[in-house]
HTML snippet that shows the backbone in 3Dmol.js (N, CA, C, O; Angstrom):
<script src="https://3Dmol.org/build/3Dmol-min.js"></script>
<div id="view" style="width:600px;height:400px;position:relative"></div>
<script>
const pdb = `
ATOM      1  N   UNK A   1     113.277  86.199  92.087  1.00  0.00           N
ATOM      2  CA  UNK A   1     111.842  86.379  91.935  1.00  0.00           C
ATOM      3  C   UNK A   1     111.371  85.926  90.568  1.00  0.00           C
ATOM      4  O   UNK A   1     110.266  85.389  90.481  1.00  0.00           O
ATOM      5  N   UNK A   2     112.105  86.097  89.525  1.00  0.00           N
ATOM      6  CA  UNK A   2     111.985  85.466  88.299  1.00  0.00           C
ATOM      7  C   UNK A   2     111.531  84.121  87.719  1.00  0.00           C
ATOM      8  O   UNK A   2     110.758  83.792  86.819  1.00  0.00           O
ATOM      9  N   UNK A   3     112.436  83.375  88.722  1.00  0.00           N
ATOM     10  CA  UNK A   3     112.690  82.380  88.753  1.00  0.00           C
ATOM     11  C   UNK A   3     111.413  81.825  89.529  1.00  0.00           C
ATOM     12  O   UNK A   3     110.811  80.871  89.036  1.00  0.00           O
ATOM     13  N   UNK A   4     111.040  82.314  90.566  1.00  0.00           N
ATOM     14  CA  UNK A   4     109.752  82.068  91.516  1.00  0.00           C
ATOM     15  C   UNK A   4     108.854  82.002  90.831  1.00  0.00           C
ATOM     16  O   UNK A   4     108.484  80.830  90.913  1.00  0.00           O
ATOM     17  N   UNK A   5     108.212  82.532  90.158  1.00  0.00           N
ATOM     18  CA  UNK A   5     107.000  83.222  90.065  1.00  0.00           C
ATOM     19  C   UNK A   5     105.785  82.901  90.988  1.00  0.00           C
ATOM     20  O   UNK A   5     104.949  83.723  91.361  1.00  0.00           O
ATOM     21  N   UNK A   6     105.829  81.342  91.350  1.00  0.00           N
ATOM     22  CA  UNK A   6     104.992  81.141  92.047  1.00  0.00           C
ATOM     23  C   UNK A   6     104.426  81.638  93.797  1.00  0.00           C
ATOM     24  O   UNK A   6     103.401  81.386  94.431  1.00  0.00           O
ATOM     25  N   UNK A   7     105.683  82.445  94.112  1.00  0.00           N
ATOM     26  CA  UNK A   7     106.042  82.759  95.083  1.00  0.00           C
ATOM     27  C   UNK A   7     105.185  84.139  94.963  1.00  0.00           C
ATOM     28  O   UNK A   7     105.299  84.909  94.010  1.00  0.00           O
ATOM     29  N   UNK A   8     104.166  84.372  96.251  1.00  0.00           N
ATOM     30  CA  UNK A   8     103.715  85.339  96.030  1.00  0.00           C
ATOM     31  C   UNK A   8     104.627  86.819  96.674  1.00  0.00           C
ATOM     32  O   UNK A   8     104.369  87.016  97.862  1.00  0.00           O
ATOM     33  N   UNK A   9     105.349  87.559  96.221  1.00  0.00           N
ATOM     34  CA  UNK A   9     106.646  88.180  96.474  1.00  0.00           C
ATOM     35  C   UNK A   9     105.898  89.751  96.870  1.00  0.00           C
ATOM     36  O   UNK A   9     106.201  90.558  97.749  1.00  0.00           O
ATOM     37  N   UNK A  10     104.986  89.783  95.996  1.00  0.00           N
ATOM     38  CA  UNK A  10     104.382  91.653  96.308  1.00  0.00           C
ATOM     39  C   UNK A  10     103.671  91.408  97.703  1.00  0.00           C
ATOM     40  O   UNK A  10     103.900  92.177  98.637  1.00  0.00           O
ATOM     41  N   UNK A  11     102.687  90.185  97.860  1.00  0.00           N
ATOM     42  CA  UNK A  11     101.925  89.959  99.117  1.00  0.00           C
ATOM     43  C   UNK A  11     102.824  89.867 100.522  1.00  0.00           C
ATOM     44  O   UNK A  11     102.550  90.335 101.627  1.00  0.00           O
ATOM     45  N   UNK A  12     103.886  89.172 100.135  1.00  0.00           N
ATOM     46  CA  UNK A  12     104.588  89.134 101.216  1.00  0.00           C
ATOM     47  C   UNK A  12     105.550  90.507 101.726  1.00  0.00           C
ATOM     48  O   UNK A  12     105.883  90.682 102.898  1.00  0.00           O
ATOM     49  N   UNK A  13     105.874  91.333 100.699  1.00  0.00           N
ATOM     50  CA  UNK A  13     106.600  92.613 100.717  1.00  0.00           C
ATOM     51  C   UNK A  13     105.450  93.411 101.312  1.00  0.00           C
ATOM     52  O   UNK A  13     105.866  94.268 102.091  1.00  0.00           O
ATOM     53  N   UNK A  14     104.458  93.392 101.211  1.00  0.00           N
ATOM     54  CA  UNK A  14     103.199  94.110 101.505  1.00  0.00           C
ATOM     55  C   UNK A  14     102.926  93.816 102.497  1.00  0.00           C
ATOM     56  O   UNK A  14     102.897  94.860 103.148  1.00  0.00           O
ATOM     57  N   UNK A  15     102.599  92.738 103.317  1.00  0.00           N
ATOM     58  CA  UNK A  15     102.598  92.440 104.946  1.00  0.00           C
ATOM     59  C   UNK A  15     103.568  92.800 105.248  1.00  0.00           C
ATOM     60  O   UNK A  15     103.296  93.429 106.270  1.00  0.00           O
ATOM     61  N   UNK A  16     104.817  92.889 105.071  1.00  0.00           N
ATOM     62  CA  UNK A  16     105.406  93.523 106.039  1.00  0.00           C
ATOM     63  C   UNK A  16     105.741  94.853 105.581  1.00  0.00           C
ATOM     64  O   UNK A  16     106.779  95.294 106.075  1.00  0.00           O
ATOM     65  N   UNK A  17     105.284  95.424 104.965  1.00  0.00           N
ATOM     66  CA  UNK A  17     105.024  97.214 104.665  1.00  0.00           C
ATOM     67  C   UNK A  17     103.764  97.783 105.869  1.00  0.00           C
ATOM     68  O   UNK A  17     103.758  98.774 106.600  1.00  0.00           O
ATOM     69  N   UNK A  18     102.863  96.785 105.698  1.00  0.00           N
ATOM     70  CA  UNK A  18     101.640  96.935 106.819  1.00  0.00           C
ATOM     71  C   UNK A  18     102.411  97.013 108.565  1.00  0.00           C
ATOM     72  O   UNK A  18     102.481  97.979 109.324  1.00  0.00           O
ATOM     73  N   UNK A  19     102.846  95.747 108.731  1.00  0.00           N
ATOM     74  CA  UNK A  19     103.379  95.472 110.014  1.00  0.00           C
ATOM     75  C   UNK A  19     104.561  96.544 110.309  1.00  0.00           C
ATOM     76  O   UNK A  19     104.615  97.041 111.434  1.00  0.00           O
ATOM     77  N   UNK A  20     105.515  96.911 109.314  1.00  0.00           N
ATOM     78  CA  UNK A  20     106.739  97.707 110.215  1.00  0.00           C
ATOM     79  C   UNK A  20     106.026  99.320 110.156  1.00  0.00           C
ATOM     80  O   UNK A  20     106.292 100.085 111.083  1.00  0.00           O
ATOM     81  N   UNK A  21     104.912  99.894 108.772  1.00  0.00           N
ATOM     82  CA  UNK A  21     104.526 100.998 108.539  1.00  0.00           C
ATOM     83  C   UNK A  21     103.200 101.481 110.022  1.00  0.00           C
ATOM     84  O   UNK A  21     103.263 102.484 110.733  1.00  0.00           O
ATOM     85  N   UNK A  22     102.361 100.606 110.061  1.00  0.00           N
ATOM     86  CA  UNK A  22     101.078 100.856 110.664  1.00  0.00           C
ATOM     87  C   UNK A  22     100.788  99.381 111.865  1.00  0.00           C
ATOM     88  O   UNK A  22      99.878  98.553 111.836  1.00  0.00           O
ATOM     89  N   UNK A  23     101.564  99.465 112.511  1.00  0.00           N
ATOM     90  CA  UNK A  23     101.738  98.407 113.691  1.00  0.00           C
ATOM     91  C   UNK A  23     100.953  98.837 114.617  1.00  0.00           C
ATOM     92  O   UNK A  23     100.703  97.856 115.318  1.00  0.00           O
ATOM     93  N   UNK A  24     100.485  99.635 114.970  1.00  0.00           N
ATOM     94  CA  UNK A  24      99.297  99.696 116.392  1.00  0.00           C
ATOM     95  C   UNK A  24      98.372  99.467 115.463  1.00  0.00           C
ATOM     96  O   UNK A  24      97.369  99.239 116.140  1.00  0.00           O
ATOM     97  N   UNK A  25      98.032  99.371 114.200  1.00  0.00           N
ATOM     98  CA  UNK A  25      96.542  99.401 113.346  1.00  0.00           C
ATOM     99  C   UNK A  25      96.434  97.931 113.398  1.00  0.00           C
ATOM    100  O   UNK A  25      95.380  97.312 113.251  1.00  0.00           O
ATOM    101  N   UNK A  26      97.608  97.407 113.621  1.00  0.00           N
ATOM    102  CA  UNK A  26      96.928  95.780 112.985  1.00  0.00           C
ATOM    103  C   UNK A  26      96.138  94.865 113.283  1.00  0.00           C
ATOM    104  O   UNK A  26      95.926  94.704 114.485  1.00  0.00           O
ATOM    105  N   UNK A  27      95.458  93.987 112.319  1.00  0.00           N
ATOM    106  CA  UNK A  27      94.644  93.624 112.757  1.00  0.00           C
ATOM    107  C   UNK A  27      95.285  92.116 113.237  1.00  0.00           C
ATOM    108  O   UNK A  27      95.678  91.318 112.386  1.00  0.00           O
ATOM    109  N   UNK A  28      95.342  91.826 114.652  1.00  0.00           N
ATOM    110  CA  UNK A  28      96.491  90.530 114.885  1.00  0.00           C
ATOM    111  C   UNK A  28      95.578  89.174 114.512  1.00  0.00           C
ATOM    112  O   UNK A  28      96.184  88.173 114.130  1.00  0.00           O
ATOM    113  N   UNK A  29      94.385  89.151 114.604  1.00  0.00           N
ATOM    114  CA  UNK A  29      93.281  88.401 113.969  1.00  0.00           C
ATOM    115  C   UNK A  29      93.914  87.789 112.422  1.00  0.00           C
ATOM    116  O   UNK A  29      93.953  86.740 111.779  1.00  0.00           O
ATOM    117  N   UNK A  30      94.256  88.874 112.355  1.00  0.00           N
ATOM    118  CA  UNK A  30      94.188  88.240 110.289  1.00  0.00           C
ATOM    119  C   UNK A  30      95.514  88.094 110.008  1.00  0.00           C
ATOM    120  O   UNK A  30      95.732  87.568 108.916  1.00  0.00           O
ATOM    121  N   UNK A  31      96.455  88.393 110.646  1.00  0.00           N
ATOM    122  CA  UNK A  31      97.884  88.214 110.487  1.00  0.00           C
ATOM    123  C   UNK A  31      97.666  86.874 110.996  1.00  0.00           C
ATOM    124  O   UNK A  31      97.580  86.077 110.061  1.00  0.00           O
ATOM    125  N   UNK A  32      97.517  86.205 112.411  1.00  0.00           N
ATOM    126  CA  UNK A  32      97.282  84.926 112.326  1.00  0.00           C
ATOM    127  C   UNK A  32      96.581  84.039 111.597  1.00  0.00           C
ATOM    128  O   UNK A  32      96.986  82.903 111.351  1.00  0.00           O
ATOM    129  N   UNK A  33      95.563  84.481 111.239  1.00  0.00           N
ATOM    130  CA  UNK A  33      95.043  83.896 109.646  1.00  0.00           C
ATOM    131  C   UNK A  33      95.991  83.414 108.741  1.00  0.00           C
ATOM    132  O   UNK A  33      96.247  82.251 108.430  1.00  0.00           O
ATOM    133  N   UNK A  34      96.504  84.527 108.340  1.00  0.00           N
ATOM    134  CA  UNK A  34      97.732  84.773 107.172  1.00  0.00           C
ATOM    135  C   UNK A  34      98.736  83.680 107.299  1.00  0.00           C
ATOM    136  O   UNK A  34      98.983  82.898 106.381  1.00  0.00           O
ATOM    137  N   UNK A  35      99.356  83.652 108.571  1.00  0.00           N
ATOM    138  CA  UNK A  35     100.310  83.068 109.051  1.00  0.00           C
ATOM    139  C   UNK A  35     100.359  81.402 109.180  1.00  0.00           C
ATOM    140  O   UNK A  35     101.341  80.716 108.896  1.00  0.00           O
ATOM    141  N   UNK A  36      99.234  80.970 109.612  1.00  0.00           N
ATOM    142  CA  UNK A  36      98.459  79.837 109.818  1.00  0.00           C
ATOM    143  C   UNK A  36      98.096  79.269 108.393  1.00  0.00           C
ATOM    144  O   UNK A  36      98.424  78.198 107.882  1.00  0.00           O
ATOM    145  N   UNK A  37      97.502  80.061 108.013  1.00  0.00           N
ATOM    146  CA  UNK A  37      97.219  79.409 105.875  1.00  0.00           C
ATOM    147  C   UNK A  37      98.356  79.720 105.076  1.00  0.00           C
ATOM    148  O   UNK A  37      98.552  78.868 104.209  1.00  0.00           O
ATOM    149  N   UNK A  38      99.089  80.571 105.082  1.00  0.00           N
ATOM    150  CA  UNK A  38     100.175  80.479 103.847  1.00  0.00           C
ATOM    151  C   UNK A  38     101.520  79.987 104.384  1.00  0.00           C
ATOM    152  O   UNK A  38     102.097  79.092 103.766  1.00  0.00           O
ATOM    153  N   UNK A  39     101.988  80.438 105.344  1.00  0.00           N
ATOM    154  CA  UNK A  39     103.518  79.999 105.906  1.00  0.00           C
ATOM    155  C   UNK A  39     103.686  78.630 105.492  1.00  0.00           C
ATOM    156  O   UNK A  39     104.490  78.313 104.616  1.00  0.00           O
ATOM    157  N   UNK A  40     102.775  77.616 106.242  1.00  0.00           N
ATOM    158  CA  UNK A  40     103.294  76.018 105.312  1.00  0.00           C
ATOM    159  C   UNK A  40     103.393  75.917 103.711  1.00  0.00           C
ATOM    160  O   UNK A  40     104.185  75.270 103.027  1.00  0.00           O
ATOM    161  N   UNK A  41     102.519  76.616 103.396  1.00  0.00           N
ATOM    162  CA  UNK A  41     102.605  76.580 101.639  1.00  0.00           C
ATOM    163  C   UNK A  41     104.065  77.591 101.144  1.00  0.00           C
ATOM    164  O   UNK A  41     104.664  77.312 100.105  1.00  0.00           O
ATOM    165  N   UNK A  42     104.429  78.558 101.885  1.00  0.00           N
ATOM    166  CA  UNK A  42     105.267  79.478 101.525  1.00  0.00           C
ATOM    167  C   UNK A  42     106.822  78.458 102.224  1.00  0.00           C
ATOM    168  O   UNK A  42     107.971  78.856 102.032  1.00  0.00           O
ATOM    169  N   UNK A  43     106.550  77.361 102.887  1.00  0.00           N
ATOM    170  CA  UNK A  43     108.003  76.937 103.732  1.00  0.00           C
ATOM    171  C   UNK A  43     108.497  76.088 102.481  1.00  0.00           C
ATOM    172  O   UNK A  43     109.643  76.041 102.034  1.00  0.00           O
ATOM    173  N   UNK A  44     107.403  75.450 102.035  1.00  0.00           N
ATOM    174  CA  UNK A  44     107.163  74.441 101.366  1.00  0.00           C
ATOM    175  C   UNK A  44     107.572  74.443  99.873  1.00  0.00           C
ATOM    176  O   UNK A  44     107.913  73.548  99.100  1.00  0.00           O
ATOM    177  N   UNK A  45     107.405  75.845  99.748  1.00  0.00           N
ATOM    178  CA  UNK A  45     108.393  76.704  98.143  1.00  0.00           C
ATOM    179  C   UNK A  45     109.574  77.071  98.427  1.00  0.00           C
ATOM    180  O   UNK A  45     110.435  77.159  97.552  1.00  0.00           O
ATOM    181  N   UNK A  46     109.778  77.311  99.545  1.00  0.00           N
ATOM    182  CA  UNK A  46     111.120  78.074 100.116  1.00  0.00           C
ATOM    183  C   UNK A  46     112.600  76.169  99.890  1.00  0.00           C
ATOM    184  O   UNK A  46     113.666  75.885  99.343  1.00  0.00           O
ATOM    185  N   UNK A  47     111.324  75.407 100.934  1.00  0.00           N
ATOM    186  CA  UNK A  47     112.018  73.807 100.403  1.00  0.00           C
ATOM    187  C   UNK A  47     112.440  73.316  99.306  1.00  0.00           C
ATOM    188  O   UNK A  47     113.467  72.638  99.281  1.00  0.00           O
ATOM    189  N   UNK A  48     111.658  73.597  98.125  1.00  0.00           N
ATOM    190  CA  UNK A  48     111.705  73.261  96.834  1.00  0.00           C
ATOM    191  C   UNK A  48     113.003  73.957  96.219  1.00  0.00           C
ATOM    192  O   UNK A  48     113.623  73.337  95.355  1.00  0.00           O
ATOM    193  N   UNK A  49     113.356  74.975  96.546  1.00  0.00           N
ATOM    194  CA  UNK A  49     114.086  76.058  96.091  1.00  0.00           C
ATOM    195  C   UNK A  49     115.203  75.774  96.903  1.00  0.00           C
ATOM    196  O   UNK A  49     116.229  76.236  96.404  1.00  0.00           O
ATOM    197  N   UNK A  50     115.336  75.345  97.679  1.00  0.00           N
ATOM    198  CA  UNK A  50     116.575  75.186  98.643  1.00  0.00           C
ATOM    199  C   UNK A  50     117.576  73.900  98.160  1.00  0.00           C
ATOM    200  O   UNK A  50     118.776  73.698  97.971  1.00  0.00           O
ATOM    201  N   UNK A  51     116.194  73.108  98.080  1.00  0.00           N
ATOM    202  CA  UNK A  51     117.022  71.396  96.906  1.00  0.00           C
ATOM    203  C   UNK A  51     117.472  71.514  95.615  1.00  0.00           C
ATOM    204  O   UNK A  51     118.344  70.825  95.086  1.00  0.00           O
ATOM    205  N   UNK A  52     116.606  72.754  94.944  1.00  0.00           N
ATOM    206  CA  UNK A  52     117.379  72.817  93.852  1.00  0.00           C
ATOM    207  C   UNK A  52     118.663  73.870  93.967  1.00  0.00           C
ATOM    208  O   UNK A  52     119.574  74.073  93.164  1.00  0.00           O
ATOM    209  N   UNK A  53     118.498  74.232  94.761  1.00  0.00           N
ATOM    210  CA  UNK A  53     119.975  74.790  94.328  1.00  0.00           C
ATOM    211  C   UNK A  53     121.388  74.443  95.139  1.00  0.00           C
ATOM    212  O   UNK A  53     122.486  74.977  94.987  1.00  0.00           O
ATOM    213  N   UNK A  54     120.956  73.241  96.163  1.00  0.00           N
ATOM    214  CA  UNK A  54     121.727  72.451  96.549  1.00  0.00           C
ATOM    215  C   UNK A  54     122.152  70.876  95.519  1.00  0.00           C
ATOM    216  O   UNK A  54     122.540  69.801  95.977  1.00  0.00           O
ATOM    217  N   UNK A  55     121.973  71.142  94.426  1.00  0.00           N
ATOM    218  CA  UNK A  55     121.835  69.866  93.396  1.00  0.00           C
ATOM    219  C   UNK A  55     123.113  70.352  92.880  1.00  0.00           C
ATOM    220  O   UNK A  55     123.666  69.765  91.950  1.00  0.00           O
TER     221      UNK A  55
END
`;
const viewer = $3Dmol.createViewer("view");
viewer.addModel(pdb, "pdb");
viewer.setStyle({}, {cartoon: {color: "spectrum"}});
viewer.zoomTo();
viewer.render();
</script>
C-alpha cells in the first residue's frame, strides 16, 4: 500500500465492508456505477504493478 499510494486502498476496503456488512441495503445501482467507472482504472494499476515486479 505504500508503495501504491495511488491506489485508492480505504475506498476499496470500504465497499466491501458495505457489501459483506449491509448486503440487503445495497444500493446495486451504484455498485454498478462503481464497478463500471473505477475497475478499468483500478485493472490498469493492478497492470502497472504486476510488470514491475515481474522486471
Amino acid at each position: 500500500r505504500i508503495q501504491h499510494v495511488n491506489i485508492p486502498w480505504k475506498k476499496i476496503a470500504g465497499l466491501r465492508d458495505i457489501l459483506i456488512h449491509v448486503y440487503f441495503e445495497v444500493d446495486l445501482d451504484l455498485v454498478w456505477k462503481i464497478v463500471k467507472k473505477n475497475i478499468p482504472k483500478l485493472k490498469g494499476q493492478i497492470t502497472e504493478i504486476e510488470d514491475k515486479l515481474e522486471r
